[in-house]
C-alpha positions in Angstrom: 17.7 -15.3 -3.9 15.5 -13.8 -7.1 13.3 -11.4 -6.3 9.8 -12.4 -6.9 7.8 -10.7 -9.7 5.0 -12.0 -12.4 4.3 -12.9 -15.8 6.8 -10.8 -18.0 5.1 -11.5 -21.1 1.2 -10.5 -20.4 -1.6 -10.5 -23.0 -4.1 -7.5 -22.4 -6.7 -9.5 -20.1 -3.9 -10.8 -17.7 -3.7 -8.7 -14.7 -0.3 -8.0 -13.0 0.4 -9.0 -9.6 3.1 -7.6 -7.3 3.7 -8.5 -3.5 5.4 -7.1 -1.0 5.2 -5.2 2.2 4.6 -1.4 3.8 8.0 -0.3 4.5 11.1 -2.2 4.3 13.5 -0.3 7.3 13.0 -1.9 10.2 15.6 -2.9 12.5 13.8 -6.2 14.4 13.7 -7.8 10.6 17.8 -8.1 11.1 16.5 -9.8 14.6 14.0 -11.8 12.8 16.5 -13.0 10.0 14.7 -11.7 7.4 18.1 -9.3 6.8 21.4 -10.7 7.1 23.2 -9.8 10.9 24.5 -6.5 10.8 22.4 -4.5 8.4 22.3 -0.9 8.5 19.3 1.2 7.7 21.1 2.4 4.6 21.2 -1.1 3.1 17.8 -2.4 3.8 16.0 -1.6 0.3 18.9 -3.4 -1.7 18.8 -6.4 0.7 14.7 -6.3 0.2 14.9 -6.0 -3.5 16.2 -9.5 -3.4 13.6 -10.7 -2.7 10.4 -8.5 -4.0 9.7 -6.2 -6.8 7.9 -3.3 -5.0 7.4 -1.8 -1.3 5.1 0.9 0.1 7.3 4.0 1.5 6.2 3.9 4.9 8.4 7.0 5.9 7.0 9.9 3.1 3.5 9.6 6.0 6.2 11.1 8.5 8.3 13.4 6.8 7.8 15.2 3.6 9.7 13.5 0.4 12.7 15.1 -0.6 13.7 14.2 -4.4 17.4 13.9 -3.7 16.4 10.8 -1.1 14.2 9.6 -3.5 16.5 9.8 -6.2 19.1 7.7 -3.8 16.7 5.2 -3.5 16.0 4.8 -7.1 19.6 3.9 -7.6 19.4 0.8 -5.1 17.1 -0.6 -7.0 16.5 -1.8 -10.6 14.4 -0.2 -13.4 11.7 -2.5 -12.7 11.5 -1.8 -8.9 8.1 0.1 -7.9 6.9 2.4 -5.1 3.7 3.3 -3.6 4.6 6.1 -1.3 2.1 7.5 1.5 1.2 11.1 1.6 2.3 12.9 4.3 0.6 13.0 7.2 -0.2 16.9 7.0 -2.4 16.2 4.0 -4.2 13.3 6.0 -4.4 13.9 9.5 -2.6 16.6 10.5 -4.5 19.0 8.3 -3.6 22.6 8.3 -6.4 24.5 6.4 -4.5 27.4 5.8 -1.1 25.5 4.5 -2.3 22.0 3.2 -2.4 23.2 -0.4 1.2 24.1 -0.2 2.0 20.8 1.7 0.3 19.1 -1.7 2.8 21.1 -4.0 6.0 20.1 -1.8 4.7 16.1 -2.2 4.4 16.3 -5.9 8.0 18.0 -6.1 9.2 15.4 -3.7 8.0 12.3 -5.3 9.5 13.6 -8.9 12.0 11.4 -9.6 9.4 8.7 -9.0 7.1 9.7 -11.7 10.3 10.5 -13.8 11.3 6.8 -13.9 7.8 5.4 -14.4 8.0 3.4 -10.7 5.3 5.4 -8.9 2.9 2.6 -8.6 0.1 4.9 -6.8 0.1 7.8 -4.1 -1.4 6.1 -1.0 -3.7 8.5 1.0 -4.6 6.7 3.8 -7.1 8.5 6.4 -7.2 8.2 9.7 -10.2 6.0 11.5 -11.8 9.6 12.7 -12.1 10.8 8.9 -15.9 10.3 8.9 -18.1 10.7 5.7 -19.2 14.4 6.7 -20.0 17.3 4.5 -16.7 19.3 5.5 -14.4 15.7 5.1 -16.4 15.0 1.5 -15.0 18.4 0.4 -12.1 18.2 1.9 -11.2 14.7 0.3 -12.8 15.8 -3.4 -10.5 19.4 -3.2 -7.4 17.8 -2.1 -7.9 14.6 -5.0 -7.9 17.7 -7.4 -4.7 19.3 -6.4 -3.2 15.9 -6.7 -4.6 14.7 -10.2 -2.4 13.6 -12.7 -0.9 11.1 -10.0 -1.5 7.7 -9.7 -4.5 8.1 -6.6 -5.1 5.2 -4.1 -7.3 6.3 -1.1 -7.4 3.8 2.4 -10.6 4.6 4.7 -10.7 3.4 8.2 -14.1 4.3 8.6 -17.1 2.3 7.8 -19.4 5.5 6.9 -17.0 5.8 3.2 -18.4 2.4 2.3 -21.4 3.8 0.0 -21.7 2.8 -3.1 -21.9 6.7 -3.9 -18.4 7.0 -2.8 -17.4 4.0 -4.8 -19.0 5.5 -8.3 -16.9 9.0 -7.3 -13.5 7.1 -7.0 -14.7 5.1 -10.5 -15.1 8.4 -12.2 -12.0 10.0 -11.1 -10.3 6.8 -11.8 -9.1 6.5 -8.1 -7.9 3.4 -6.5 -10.3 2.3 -3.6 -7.6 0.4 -1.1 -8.9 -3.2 -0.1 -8.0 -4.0 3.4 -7.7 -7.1 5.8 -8.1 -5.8 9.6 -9.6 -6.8 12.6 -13.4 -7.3 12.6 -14.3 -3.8 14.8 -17.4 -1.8 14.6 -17.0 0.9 12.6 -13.8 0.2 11.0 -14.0 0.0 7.4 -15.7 -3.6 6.1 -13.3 -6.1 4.1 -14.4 -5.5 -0.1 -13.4 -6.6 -3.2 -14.3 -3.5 -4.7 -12.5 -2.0 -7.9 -12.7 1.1 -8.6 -10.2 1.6 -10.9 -9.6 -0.9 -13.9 -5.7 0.5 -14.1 -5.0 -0.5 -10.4 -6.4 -2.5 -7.6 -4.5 -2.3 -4.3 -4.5 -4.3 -0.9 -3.5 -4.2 2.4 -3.2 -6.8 5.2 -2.9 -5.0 8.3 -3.3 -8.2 10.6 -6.7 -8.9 12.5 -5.1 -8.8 16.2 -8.6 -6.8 17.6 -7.1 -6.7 20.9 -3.9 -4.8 20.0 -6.0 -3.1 16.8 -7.0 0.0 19.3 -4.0 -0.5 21.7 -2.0 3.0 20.2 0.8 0.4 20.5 1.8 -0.5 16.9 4.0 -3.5 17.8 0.4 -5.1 19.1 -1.4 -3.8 16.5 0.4 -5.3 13.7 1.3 -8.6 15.3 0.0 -10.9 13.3 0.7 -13.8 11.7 -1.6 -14.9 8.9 -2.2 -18.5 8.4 -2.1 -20.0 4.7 -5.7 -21.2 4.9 -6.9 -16.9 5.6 -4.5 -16.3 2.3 -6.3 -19.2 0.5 -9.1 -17.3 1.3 -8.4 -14.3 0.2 -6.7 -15.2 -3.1 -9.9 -17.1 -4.2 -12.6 -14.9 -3.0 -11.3 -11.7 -3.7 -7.9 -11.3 -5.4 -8.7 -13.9 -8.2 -12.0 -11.7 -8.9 -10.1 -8.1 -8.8 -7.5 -9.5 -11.0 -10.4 -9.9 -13.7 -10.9 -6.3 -13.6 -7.7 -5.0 -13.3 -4.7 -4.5 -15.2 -2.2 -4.6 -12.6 -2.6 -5.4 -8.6 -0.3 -4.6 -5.5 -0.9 -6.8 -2.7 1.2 -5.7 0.7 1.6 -6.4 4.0 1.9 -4.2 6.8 1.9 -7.1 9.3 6.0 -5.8 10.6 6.5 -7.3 13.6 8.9 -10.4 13.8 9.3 -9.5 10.1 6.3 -11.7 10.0 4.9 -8.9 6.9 8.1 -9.9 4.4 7.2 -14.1 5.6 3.6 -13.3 4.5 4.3 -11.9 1.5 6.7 -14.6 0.2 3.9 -17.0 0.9 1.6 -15.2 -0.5 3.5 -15.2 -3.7 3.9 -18.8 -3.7 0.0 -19.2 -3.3 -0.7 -17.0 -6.4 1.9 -19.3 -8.1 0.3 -22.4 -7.1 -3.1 -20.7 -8.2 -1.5 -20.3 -11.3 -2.3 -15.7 -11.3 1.7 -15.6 -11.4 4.7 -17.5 -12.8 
């Protein structure tokens, strides 16, 4: 099967679209049939690229990148494959005052071959629900954005108090990427926008809206979630068709993995845009 990508040939107001989904190794998608039976971990990004042009590198929020793995994994894939990698947890919420500055200069050297190739679609610093909008976290945030410029910057909150439009002028200046997210409707959880903040880049992510398993600290019922075509109609009309206006090029994933229900989303998704006529 071809993967899916968009228009090829793009005048400058047409914004590119690419779908797929936060990480791309997970054994239950062989269970699912998403993967054919019997595929290893090692043979999971070459069966994905199949099908999509770009994934979100779930495992660099675990582990630091190391460039020889990342290297490996650019050989899977073609030249036109992209990335968007998560920083590392110790730079998000494991911060380590004394060392996190060091931590930043081991991610950049990691994610070299990446920037090397062109196929770093954006660093994804996604903070955790308890990263409030205080003094000590505002400096925090603007310090470590600093160590990291030169990179392609998108930046997830999970908490309502970042959604000022003071925050939003910030990220606009610096020519950050504020991540637009579908989650359960919680109090305090970050509000669903349409907000672009950068007109290189806008980025999405559908994390499900299962509010029961949202808090659970169970991630197979947090992400279980299956989202109908009519909430993807939705979205696409009331939000992605007006971000692609003011962006050059959008990723869209879905971090929906259980039951390999994320890659089934995504291909729909695709299809939607298709019919909407934002991609051939």
């Amino acid at each position: 099967m071809m993967a899916t990508t968009t228009k090829e040939h793009q005048d400058s107001k047409t914004c590119q679209l690419y779908v797929g989904t936060s990480g791309f190794s997970y054994a239950e998608w062989v269970d699912a049939g998403f993967y054919p039976s019997g595929t290893k971990s090692g043979q999971m990004l070459q069966q994905y690229a199949r099908y999509f042009l770009i994934t979100e590198l779930n495992y660099t929020w675990y582990q630091m990148p190391k460039a020889e793995a990342i290297e490996r994994q650019c050989q899977q894939v073609s030249q036109e494959f992209l990335f968007a990698a998560k920083l590392t947890r110790t730079l998000t919420h494991e911060i380590d005052q004394q060392q996190w500055r060091d931590q930043a200069i081991l991610y950049r050297e990691g994610i070299v071959p990446l920037v090397q190739t062109g196929q770093l679609v954006a660093v994804l610093i996604q903070l955790s629900p308890s990263f409030l909008r205080t003094t000590s976290n505002r400096k925090y945030l603007a310090t470590l954005l600093d160590e990291l410029h030169g990179l392609p910057l998108a930046i997830e909150f999970r908490h309502r108090s970042w959604a000022s439009d003071r925050v939003f002028s910030e990220l606009e200046h610096r020519q950050v990427t504020l991540v637009g997210v579908d989650i359960p409707n919680l109090p305090n959880l970050f509000p669903v926008l349409d907000v672009v903040t950068n007109p290189d880049l806008f980025y999405v992510r559908f994390h499900g809206r299962n509010a029961k398993g949202w808090r659970s600290g169970n991630m197979q019922l947090q992400f279980d979630y299956n989202y109908s075509n009519d909430e993807l109609h939705e979205w696409i009309e009331n939000r992605i068709e007006p971000m692609s206006s003011q962006a050059r090029k959008g990723v869209i994933f879905f971090n929906n993995h259980v039951r390999a229900q994320a890659p089934e989303n995504a291909r729909r998704m695709t299809n939607l845009l298709k019919e909407r006529g934002l991609t051939v």
